[in-house]
ROLUM-794477 format. One record per residue (C-alpha): residue in three letters; x, y, z. Coordinates in Angstrom, 1 decimal, m for minus. Layout:
(site 'ALA'; (X; Y; Z));
...
***
This chain:
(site 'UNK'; (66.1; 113.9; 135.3));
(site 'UNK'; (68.1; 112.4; 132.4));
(site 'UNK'; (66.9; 112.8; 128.8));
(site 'UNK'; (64.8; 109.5; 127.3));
(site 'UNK'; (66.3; 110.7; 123.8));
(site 'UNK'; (69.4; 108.4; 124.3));
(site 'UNK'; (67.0; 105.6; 124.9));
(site 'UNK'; (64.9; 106.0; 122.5));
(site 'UNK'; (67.4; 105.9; 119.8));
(site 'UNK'; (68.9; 102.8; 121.0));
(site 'UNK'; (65.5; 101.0; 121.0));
(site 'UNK'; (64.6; 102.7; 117.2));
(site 'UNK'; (68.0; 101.8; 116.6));
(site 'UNK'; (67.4; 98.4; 117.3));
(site 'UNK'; (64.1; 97.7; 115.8));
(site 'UNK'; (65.3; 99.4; 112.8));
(site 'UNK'; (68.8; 96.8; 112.6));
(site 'UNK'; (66.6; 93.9; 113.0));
(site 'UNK'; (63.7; 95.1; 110.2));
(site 'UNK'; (66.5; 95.9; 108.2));
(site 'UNK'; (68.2; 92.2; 108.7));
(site 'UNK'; (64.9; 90.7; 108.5));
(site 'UNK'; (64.0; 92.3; 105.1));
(site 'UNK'; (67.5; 91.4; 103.8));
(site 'UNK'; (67.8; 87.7; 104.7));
(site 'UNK'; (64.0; 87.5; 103.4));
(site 'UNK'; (64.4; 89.1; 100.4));
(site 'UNK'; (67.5; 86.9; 99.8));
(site 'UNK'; (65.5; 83.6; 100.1));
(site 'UNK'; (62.5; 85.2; 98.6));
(site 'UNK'; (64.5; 85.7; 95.6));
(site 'UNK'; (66.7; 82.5; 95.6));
(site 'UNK'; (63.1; 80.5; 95.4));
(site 'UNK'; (61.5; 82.5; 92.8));
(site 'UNK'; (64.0; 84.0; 90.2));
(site 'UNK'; (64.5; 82.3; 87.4));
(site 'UNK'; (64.7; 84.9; 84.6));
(site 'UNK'; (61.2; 86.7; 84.6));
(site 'UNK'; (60.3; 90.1; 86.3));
(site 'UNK'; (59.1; 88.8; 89.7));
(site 'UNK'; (56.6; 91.5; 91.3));
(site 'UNK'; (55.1; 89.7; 93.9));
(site 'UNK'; (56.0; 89.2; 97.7));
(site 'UNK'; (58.5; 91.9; 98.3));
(site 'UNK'; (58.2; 93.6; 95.2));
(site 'UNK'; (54.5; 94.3; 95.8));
(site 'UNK'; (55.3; 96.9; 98.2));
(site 'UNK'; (58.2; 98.5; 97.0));
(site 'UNK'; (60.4; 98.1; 93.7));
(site 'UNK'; (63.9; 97.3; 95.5));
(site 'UNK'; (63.1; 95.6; 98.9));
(site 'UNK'; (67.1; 94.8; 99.3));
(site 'UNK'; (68.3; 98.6; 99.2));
(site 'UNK'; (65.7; 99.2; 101.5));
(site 'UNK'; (65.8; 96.7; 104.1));
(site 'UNK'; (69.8; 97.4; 103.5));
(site 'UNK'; (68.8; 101.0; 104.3));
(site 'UNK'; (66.8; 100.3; 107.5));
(site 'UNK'; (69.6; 98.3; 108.8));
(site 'UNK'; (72.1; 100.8; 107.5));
(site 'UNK'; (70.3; 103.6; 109.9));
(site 'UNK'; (69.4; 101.6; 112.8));
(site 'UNK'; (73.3; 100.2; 113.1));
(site 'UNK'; (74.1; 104.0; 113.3));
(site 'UNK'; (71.7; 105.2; 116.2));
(site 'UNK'; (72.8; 102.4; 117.6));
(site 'UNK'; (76.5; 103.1; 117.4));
(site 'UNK'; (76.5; 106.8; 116.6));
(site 'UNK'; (80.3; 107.0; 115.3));
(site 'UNK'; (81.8; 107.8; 112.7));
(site 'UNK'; (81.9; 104.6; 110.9));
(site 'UNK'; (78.5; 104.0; 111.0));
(site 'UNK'; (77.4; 107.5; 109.9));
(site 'UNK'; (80.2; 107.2; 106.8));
(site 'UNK'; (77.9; 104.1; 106.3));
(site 'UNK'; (74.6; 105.8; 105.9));
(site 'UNK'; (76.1; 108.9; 104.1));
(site 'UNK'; (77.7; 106.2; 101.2));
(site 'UNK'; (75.0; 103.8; 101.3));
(site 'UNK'; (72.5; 106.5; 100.3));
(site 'UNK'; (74.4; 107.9; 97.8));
(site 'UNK'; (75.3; 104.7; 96.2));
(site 'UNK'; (71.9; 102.9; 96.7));
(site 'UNK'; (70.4; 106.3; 95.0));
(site 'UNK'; (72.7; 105.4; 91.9));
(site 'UNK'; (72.4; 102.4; 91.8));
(site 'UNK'; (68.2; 102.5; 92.1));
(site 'UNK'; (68.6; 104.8; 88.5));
(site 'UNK'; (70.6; 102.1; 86.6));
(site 'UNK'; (69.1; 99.3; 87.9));
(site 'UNK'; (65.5; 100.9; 87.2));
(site 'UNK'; (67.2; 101.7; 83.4));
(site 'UNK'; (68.5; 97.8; 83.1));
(site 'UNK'; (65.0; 96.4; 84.4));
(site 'UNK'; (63.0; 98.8; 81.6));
(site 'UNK'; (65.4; 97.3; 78.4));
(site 'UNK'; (65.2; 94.4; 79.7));
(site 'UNK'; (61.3; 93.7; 80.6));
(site 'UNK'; (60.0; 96.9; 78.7));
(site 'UNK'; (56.5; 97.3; 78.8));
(site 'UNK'; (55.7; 94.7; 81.6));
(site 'UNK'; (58.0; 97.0; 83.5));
(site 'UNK'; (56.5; 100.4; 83.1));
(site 'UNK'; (52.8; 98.6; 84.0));
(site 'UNK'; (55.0; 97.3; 87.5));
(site 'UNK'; (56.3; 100.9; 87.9));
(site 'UNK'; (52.6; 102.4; 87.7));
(site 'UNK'; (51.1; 99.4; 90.1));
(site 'UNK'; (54.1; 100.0; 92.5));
(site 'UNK'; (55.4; 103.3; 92.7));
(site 'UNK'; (57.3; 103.4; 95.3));
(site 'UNK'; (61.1; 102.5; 94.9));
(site 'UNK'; (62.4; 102.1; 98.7));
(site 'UNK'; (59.8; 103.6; 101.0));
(site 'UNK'; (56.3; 103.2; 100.9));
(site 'UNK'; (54.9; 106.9; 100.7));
(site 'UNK'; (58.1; 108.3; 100.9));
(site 'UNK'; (60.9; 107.7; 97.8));
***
């Protein structure tokens, strides 16, 4: 009997690309409709603090169970590493920027990427 791992990944895989497009393409016209200069901590930003690197993220890892080569796993690797600097300075910008109205965001919503997680 063959193994239902394979399988498995490819569906994970799969819901995982689409969440991942999903959150992106949201976020995107989520954000087009409601920035306009102010700290916006509503809609996506009421679950975590950067909805884009994670639904980027999410998409990142369900294109590589998908397509487990090397490509795609080069993709993960550098999109972790670059969305994990990126969070920092971003986080650094938002606090100048919005000061105190920031740190009272970061207590409401702690979670930068994943819920319970990071």
């Amino acid at each position: 009997m063959a193994s239902p791992l394979p399988l498995l990944a490819l569906g994970l895989g799969a819901v995982l690309t689409i969440a991942g497009v999903y959150v992106c393409v949201s976020w995107y016209l989520f954000w087009n409709h409601n920035f306009r200069g102010q700290l916006i901590t509503d809609g996506p930003y009421a679950r975590v603090r950067h909805p884009f690197y994670a639904g980027f993220l999410a998409l990142a890892f369900g294109v590589a169970m998908v397509y487990p080569i090397l490509e795609t796993l080069m993709l993960v690797f550098f999109s972790i590493a670059v969305i994990y600097v990126y969070v920092g300075k971003e986080e650094e910008y938002l606090l100048q920027r919005y000061g105190r109205e920031y740190r009272k965001y970061m207590a409401r919503v702690r979670w930068r990427l994943i819920p319970g997680v990071y």
